[in-house]
C-alpha positions in Angstrom: 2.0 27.7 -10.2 3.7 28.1 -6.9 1.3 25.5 -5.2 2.7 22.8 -7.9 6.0 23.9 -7.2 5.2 23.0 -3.4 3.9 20.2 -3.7 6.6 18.3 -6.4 9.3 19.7 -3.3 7.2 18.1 -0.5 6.7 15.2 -2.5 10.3 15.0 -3.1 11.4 15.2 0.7 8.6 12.6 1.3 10.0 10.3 -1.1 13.5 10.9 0.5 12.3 9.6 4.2 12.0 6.1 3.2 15.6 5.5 2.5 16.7 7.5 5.8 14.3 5.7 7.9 13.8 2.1 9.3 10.7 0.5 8.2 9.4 1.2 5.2 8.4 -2.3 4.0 5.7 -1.7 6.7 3.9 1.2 4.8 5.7 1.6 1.2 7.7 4.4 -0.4 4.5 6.3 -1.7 2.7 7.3 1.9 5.2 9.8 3.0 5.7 11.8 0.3 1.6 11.5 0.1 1.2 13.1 3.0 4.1 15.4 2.9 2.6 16.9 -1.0 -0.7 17.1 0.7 -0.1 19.1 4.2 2.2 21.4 2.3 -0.5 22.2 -0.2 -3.1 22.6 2.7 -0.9 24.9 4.9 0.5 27.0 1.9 -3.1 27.8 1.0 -3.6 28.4 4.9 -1.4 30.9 5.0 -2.4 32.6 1.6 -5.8 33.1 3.2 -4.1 34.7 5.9 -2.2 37.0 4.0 1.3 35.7 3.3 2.2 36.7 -0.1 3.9 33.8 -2.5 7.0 35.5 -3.2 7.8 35.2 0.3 10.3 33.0 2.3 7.9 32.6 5.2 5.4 30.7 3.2 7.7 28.6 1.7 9.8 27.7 4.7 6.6 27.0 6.9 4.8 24.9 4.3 7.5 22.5 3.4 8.5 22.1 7.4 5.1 21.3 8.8 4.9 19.2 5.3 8.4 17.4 5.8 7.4 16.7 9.8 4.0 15.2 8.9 5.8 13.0 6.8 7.9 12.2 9.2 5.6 11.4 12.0 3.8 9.0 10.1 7.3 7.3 8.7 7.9 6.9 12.9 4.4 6.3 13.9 3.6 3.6 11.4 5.8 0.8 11.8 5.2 -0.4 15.4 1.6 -0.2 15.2 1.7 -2.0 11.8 4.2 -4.2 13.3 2.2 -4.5 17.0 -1.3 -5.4 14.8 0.7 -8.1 12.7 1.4 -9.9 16.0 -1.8 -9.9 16.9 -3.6 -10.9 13.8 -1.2 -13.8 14.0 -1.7 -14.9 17.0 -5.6 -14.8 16.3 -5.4 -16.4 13.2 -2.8 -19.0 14.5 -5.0 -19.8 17.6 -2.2 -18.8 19.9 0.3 -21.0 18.9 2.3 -18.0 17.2 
């Protein structure tokens, strides 16, 4: 149950980037909060595995970080290669004249 719980909060910060960040006609609303839901989910059951117990504040603080700053590197990472590869399918498909 606390896995779901991680996940709907990652998702949540994930969906929260968009709006506080530049860029997000270039990859949506729905790909940060993607990833965010999915490295919290993988790094909380990391650390189960290692021993962490669920009722701890380690786990949660250190699944919904490296969550939240996955997120976040892909909302800063995104746009300039999306934008970068536009300009050049445009120029190919223009024939250099764009």
């Amino acid at each position: 149950m606390e896995l779901l719980f991680v996940v709907l909060i990652a998702a949540g910060v994930g969906f929260i980037l968009p709006y506080v960040l530049k860029g997000r006609e270039t990859y949506g609303i729905v790909l940060p909060a993607a990833v965010a839901a999915a490295v919290s989910s993988v790094v909380w059951v990391g650390l189960l595995w290692l021993g962490f117990t669920f009722d701890g504040g380690w786990i949660w603080l250190i699944s919904l970080v490296l969550g939240s700053l996955a997120a976040l590197a892909v909302a800063l990472i995104v746009p300039p290669r999306r934008y970068a590869s536009d300009r050049t399918l445009l120029t190919k498909l223009s024939g250099g004249r764009a």
